[in-house]
One Martini backbone bead per residue (centre of mass of N, CA, C, O) as a GRO file, in nm:
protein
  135
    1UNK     BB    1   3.375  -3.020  -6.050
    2UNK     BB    2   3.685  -2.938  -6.118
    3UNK     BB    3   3.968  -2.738  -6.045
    4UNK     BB    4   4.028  -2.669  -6.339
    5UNK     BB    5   3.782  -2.525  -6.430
    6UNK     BB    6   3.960  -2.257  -6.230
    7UNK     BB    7   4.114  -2.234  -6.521
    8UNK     BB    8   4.136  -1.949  -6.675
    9UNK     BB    9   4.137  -1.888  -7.078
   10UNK     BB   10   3.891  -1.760  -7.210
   11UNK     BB   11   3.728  -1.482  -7.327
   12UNK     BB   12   3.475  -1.561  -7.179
   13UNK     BB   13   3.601  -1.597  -6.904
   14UNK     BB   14   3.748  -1.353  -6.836
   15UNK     BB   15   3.457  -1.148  -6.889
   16UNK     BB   16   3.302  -1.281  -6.686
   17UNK     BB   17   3.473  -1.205  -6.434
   18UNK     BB   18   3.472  -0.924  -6.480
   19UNK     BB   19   3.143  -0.879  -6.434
   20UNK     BB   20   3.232  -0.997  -6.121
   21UNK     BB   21   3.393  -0.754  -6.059
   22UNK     BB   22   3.474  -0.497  -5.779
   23UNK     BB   23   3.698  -0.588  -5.610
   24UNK     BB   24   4.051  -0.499  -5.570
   25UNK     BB   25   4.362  -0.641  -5.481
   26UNK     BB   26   4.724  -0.515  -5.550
   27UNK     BB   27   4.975  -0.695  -5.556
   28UNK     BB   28   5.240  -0.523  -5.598
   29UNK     BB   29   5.197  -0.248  -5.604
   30UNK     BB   30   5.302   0.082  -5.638
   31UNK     BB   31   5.386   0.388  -5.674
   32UNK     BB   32   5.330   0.725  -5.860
   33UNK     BB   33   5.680   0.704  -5.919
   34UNK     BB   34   5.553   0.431  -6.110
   35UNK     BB   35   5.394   0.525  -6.364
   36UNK     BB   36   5.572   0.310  -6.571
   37UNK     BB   37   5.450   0.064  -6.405
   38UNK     BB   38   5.179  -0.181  -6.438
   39UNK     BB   39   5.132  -0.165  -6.129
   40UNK     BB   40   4.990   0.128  -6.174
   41UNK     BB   41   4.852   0.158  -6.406
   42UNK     BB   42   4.668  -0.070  -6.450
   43UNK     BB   43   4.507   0.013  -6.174
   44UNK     BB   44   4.397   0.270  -6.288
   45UNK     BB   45   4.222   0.201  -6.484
   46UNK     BB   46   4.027   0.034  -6.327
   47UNK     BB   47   3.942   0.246  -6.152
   48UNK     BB   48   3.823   0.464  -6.403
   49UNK     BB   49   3.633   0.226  -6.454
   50UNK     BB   50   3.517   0.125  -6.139
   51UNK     BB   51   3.692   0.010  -5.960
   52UNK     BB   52   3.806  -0.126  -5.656
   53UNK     BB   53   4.070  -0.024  -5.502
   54UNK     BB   54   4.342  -0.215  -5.282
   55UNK     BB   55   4.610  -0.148  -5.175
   56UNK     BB   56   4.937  -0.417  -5.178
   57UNK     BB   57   5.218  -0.392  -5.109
   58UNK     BB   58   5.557  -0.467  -5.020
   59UNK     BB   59   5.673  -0.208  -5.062
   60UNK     BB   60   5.678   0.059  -4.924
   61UNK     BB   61   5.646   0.181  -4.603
   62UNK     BB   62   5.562   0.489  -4.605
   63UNK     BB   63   5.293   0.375  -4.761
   64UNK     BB   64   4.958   0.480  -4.713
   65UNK     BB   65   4.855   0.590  -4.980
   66UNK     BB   66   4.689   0.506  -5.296
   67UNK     BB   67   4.528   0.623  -5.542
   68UNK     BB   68   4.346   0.737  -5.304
   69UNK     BB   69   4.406   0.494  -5.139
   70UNK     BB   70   4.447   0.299  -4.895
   71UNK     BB   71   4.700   0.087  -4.717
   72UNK     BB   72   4.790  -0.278  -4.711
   73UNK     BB   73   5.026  -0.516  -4.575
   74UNK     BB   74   4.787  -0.726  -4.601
   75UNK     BB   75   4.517  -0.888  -4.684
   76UNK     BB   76   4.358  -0.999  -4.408
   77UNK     BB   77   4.330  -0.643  -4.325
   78UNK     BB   78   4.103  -0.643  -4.501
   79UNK     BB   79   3.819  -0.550  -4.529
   80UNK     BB   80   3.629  -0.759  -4.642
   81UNK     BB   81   3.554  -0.831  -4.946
   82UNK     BB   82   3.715  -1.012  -5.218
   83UNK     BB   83   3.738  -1.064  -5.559
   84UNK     BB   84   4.020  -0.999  -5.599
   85UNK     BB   85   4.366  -1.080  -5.716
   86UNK     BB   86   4.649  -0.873  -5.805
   87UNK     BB   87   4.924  -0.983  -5.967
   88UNK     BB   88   5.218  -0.807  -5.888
   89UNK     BB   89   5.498  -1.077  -5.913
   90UNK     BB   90   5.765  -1.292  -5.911
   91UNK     BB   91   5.676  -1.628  -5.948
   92UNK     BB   92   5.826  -1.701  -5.701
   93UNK     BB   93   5.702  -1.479  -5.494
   94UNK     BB   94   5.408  -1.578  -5.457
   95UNK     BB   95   5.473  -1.802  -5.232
   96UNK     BB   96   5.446  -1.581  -5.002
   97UNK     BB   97   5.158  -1.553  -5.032
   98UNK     BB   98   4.931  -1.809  -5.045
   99UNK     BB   99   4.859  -1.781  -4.707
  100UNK     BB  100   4.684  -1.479  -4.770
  101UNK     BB  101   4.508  -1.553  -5.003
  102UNK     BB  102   4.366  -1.787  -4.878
  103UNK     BB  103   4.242  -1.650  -4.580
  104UNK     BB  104   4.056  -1.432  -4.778
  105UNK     BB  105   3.892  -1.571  -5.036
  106UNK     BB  106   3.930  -1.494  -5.331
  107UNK     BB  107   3.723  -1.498  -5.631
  108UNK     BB  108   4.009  -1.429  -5.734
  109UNK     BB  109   4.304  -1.492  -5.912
  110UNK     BB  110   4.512  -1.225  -6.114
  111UNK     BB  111   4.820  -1.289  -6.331
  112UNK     BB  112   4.961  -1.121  -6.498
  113UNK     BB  113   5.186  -1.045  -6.726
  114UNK     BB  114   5.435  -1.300  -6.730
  115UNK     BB  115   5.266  -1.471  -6.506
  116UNK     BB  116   5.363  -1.762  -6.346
  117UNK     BB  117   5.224  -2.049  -6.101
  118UNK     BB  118   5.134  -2.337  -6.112
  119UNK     BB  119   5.121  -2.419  -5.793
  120UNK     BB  120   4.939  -2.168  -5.674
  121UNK     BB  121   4.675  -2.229  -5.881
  122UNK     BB  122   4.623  -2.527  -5.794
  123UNK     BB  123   4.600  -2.420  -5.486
  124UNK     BB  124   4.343  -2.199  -5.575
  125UNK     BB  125   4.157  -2.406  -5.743
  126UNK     BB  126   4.099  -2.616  -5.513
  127UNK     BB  127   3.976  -2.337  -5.342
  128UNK     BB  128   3.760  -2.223  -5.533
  129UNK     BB  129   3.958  -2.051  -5.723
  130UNK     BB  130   3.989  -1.810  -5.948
  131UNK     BB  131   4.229  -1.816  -6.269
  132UNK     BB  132   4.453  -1.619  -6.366
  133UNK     BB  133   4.761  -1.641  -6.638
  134UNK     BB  134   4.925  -1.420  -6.839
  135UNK     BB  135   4.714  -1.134  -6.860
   0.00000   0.00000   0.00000
């Protein structure tokens, strides 16, 4: 298997992809005050489907839990496995991301609608994590 195969395109792999997924890690999640914001609004429906959210802002250090569920400050303090980490971040923003979420070691990391960092993406899929980009 090459590591392109870990970088998901087509609609039969995206929907695998979410049938194996249950614990979703959100990076660059907002608070409850920017629910007109697709970084809230996007988890929440995830969560109403039955998805375990849990929330890894950015900004808002005041912010204790979202969505009622606690806060992590990085992924690596998250106790347990993750399926995956969403990512709402803007594309050259992710590179600071890239060793915690390598760290964590999560089966997938998906780049929300609007993202793309092919650099992020090859460093992910590499490591053995599938990708999906601009979803």
């Amino acid at each position: 298997m090459t590591w392109q195969e870990n970088l998901l395109t087509s609609t039969e792999q995206v929907r695998d992809l979410i049938n194996h997924t249950k614990r979703i890690a959100v990076l660059g999640i907002k608070t409850e005050a920017q629910s007109d914001q697709p970084s809230v609004y996007v988890p929440l429906y995830m969560q109403r489907a039955g998805f375990e959210i849990i929330p890894v802002p950015v900004y808002y250090p005041d912010a204790s839990v979202i969505l009622g569920a606690k806060v992590y400050r990085s992924l690596s303090e998250i106790p347990g496995d993750i399926d995956m980490v969403d990512v709402f971040r803007r594309p050259p923003d992710v590179d600071g991301h890239v060793e915690d979420i390598l760290a964590k070691k999560p089966k997938s990391v998906w780049f929300q609608s609007g993202i793309r960092n092919d650099t992020a993406a090859e460093i992910f899929a590499k490591a053995g994590i599938k990708v999906v980009q601009d979803r």
